[in-house]
C-alpha positions as CSV (number, residue, x, y, z in Angstrom):
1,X,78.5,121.2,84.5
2,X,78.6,117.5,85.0
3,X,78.8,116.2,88.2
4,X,81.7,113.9,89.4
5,X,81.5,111.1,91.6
6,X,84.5,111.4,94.3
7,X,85.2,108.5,95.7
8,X,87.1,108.0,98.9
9,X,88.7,104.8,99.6
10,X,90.5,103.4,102.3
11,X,94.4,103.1,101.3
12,X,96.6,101.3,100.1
13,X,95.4,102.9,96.4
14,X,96.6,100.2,94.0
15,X,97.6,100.9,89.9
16,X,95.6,97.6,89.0
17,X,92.6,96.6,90.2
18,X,92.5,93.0,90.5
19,X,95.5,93.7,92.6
20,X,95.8,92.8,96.1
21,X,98.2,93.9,99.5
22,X,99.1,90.5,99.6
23,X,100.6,90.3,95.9
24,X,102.2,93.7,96.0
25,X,103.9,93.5,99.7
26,X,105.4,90.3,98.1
27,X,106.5,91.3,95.3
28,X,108.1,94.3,97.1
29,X,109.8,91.2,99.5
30,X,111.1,89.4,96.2
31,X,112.1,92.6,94.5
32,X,114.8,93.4,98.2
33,X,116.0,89.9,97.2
34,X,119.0,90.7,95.2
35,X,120.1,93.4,97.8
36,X,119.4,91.4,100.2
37,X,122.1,88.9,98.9
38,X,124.5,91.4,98.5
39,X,124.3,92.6,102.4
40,X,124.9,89.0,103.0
41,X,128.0,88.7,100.9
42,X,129.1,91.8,101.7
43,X,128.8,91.9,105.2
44,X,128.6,88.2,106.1
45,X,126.7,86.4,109.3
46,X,125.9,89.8,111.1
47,X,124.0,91.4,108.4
48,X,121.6,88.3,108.5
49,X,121.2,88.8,112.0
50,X,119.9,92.3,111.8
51,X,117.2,91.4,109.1
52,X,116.3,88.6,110.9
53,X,116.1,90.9,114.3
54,X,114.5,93.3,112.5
55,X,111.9,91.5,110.7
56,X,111.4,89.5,114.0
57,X,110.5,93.0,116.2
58,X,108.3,94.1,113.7
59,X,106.0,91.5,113.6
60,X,105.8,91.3,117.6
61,X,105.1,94.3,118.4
62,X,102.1,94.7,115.6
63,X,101.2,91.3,117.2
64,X,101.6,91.9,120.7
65,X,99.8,95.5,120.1
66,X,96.7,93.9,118.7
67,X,96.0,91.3,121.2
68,X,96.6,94.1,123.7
69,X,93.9,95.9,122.0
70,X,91.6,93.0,121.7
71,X,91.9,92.5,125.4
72,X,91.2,96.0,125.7
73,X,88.0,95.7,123.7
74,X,86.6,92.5,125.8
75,X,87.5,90.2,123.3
76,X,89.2,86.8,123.9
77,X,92.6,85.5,123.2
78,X,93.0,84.5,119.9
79,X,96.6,82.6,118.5
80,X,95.3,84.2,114.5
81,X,94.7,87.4,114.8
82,X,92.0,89.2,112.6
83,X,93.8,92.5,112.6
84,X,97.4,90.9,112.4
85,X,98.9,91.9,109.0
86,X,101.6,88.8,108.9
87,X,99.4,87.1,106.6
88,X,99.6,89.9,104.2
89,X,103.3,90.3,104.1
90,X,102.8,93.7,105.3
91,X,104.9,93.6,109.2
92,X,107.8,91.5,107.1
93,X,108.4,93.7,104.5
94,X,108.2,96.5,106.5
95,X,110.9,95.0,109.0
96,X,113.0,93.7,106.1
97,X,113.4,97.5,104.6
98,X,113.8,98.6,107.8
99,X,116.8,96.3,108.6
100,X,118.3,96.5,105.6
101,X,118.8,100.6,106.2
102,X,120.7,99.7,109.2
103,X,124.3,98.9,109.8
104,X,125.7,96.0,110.1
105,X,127.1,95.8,113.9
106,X,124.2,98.2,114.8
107,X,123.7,96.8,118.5
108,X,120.5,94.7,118.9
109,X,118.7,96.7,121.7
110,X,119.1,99.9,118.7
111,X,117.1,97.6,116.4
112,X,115.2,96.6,119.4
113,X,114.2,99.8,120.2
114,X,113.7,101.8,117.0
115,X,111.8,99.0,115.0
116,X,109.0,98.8,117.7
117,X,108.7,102.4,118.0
118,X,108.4,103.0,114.6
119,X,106.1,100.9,114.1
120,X,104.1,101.6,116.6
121,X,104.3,105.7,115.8
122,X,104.2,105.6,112.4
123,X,101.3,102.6,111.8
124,X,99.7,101.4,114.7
125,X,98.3,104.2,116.9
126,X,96.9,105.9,113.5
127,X,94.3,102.8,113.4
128,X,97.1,100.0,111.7
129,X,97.4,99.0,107.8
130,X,95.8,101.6,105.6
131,X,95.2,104.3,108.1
132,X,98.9,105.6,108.6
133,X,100.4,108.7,107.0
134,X,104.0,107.8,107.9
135,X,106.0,104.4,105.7
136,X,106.8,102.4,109.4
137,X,110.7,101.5,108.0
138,X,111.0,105.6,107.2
139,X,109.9,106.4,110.8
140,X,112.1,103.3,112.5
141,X,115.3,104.1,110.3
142,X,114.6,107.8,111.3
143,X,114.5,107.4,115.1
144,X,117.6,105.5,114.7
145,X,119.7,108.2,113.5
146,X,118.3,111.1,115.5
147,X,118.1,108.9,118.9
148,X,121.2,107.3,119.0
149,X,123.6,108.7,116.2
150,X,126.2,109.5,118.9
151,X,126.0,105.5,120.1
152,X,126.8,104.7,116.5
153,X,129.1,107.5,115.5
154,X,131.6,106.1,118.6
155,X,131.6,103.0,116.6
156,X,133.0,104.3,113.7
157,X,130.3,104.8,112.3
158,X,129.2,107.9,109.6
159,X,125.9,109.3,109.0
160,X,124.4,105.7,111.0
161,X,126.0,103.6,108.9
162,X,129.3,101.2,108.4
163,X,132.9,102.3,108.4
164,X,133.4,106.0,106.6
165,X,130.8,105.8,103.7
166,X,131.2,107.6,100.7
167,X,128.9,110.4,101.5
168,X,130.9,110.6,104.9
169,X,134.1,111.3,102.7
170,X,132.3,113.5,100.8
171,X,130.9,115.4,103.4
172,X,133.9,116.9,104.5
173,X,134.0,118.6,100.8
174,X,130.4,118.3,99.7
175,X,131.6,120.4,96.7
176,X,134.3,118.0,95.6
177,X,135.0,114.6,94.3
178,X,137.4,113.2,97.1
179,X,135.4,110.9,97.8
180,X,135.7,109.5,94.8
181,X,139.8,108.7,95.4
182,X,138.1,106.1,97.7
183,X,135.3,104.8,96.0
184,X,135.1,104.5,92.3
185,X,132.1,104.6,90.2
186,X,132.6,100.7,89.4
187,X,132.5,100.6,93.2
188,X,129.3,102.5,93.8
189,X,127.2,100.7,91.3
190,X,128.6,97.3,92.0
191,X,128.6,97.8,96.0
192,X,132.0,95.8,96.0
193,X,134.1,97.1,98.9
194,X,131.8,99.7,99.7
195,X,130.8,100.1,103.6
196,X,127.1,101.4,104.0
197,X,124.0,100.3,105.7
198,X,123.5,96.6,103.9
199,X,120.8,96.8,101.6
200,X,121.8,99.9,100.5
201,X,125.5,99.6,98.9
202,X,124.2,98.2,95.4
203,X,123.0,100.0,93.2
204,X,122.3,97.5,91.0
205,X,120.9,95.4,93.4
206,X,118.6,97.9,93.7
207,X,117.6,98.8,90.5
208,X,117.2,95.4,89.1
209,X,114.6,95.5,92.1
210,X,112.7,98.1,91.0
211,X,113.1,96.8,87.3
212,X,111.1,93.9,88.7
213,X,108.3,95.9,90.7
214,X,108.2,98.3,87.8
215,X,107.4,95.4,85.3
216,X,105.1,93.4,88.3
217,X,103.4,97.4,88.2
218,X,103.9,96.9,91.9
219,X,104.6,100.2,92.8
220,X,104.6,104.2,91.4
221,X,107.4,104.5,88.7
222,X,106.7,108.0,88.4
223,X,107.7,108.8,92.3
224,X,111.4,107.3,91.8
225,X,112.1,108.6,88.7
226,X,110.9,112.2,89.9
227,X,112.8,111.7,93.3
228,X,116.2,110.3,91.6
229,X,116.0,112.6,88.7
230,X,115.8,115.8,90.7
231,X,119.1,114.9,92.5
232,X,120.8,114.2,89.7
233,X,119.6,117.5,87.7
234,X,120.6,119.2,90.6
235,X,123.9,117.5,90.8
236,X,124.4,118.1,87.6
237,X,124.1,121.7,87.9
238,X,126.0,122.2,91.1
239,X,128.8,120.4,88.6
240,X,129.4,122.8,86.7
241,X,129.7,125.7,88.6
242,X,132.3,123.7,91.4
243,X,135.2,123.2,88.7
244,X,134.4,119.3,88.8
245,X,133.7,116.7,86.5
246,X,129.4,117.0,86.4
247,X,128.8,114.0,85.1
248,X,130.8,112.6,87.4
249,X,129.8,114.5,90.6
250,X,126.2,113.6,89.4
251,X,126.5,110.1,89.0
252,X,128.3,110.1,92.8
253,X,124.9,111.7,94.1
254,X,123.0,109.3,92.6
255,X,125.2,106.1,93.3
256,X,125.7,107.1,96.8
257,X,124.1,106.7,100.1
258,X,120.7,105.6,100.4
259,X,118.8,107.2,97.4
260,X,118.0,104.4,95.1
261,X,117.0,102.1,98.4
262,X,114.5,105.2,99.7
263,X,113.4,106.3,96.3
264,X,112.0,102.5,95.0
265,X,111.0,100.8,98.5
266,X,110.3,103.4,100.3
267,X,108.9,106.7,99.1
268,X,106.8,104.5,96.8
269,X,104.3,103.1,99.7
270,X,101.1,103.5,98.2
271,X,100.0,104.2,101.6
272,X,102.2,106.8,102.1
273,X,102.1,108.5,98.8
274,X,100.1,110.6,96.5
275,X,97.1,109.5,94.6
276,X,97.3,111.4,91.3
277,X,99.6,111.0,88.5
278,X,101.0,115.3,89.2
279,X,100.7,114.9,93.1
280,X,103.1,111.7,92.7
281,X,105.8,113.4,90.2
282,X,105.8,116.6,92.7
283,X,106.6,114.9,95.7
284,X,109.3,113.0,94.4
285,X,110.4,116.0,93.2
286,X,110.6,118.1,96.6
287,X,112.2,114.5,98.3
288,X,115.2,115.2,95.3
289,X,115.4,118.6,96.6
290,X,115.2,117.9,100.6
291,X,117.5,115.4,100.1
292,X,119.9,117.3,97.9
293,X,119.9,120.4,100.1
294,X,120.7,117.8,103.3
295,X,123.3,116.6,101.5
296,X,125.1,120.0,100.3
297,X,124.4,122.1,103.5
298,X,123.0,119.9,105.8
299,X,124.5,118.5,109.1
300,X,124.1,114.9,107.9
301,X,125.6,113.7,104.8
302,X,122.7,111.8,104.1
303,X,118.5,113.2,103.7
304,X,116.4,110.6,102.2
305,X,114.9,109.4,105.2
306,X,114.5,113.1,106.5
307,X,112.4,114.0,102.9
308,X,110.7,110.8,102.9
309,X,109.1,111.2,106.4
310,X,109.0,115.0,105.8
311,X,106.7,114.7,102.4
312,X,104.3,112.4,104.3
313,X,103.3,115.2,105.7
314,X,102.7,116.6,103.0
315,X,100.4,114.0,101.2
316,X,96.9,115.3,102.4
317,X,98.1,118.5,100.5
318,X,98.7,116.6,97.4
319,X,95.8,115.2,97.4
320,X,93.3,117.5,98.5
321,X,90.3,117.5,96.0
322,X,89.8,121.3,95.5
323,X,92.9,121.1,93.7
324,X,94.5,118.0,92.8
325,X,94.2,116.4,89.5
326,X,95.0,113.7,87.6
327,X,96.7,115.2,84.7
328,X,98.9,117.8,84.2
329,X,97.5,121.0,82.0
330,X,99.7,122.8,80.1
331,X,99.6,126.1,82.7
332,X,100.6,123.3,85.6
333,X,103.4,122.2,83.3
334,X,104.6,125.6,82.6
335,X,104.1,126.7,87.1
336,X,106.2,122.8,87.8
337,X,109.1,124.6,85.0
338,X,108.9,127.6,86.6
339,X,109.3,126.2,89.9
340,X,112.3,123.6,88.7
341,X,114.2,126.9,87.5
342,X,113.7,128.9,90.5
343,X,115.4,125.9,93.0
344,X,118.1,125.4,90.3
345,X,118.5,129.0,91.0
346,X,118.4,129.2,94.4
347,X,120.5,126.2,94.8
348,X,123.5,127.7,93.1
349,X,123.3,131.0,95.0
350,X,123.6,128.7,98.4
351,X,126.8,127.2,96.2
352,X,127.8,130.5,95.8
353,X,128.2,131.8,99.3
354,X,128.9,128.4,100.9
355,X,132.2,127.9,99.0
């Protein structure tokens, strides 16, 4: 038997080679840039402040943390720091996804509070850029919603974001399309008159982002289309067993909330995600399902943050070299079927009895 080399390699694992973090963090920054715009004509002067407060925390507490530690370690002051990642893009584009998730009144100590913890929970304290199994805007976004969702649901807010949201509506009637008296499909896809967290209202804002980092080969196309695809398969199924329209009620699922923000920017880390080609499609695939399952019989309307931070945990698994490859054979094809029948399956018979 021939012997194979295993290499292990310090992440971020990149598609390309002559790649770089630098190239790919900004490419992920210019990719945000349409949605970005859209927050900001959408939601005016305010939404500007929260990226700018978000980006702004990020980046001081990575800085502030590593001059600490150089301190710490006997070493001087220094104004550039070695181990700051500013120069890579890294702290800003971690602070601009994590402010676009958020609402646009969201109160400044929230940012405040859940950007520097997130950052510091999910990157630094696992030894900084490359070393963290948690995506930083995941963790902050999540802290937000589990810490202070009361603060933000006596604002009028739903599920952490602006006004009643579309997924808020629905949530009353998961197995409906009221919410669709509200907002339209045109609506959803546009983000025209749609209330939401402001980078996420779009969708396509979003996709002509991912258009761009798909075609820069920036990121993992197989991890969005997995993750998005699952929803709507699922959706689609739920469809037509509720007595609604199921192209309809999938395209909702799919237009809605925050999946085509956390499916391209931020299950797609390379830090953060699987290494082989299977390991990739399967995660995305249990994120679909997560989020799906949040979203039917869940508490929250909303789940993609919860199954992006929850898969992290699952990436070592993924990966482990005992049994991960990096192809599928047709027996692992025929076990992924099986499994995508069996949660079709079991998702209907939770249908079923929750009606």
């Amino acid at each position: 038997m021939k012997d194979v080399k295993i290499i292990r390699k310090t992440a971020p694992y990149l598609r390309r080679p002559q790649a770089n973090v630098t190239r790919m963090m900004r490419d992920v920054t210019i990719a945000l840039v349409p949605a970005t715009l859209v927050a900001l004509y959408s939601f005016g002067l305010s939404a500007l402040l929260v990226i700018l407060l978000s980006i702004l925390t990020m980046v001081v507490t990575e800085y502030v943390y590593y001059q600490i530690q150089d301190l710490n370690n006997g070493e001087g002051f220094q104004l550039k720091n070695k181990s700051f990642t500013l120069y890579n893009f890294s702290a800003v584009t971690s602070g601009l996804i994590y402010g676009l998730t958020l609402p646009d009144d969201t109160a400044w100590w929230i940012i405040v509070v859940g950007g520097a913890l997130g950052l510091f929970l999910a990157k630094l304290i696992w030894g900084g850029m490359g070393q963290n199994i948690f995506n930083p805007a995941a963790v902050a976004r999540l802290l937000v919603v589990v810490t202070y969702g009361t603060i933000i649901a006596s604002t009028q807010h739903v599920d952490g974001v602006a006004g009643a949201t579309a997924l808020g509506v629905q949530n009353a009637d998961p197995f409906s399309l009221e919410a669709l008296s509200s907002y339209g499909l045109t609506n959803l896809f546009t983000g025209i008159g749609i209330p939401g967290s402001i980078g996420e209202v779009s969708a396509i804002a979003l996709i002509i982002g991912g258009v761009y980092l798909a075609m820069r080969s920036s990121f993992e196309v197989r991890i969005p289309l997995a993750f998005i695809g699952t929803v709507a398969m699922l959706a689609l199924a739920v469809g037509l067993v509720v007595n609604v329209n199921p192209i309809e009620y999938m395209l909702f699922h799919v237009l809605s909330g925050g999946l085509l923000f956390g499916a391209i920017f931020m299950a797609t880390d390379p830090i953060t995600s699987p290494i082989t080609k299977p390991g990739r499609i399967a995660a995305g695939f249990m994120m679909g399902v997560v989020t799906f399952l949040i979203r039917l019989f869940g508490a929250y309307p909303e789940g993609v943050v919860f199954s992006i931070v929850l898969m992290n945990l699952f990436v070592p698994t993924f990966d482990y070299f005992k049994w991960s490859k990096s192809s599928f054979t047709k027996r692992r094809i025929l076990y992924f079927i099986g499994v995508v029948v069996l949660t079709i399956a079991v998702v209907l018979v939770g249908v079923y009895y929750a009606r």
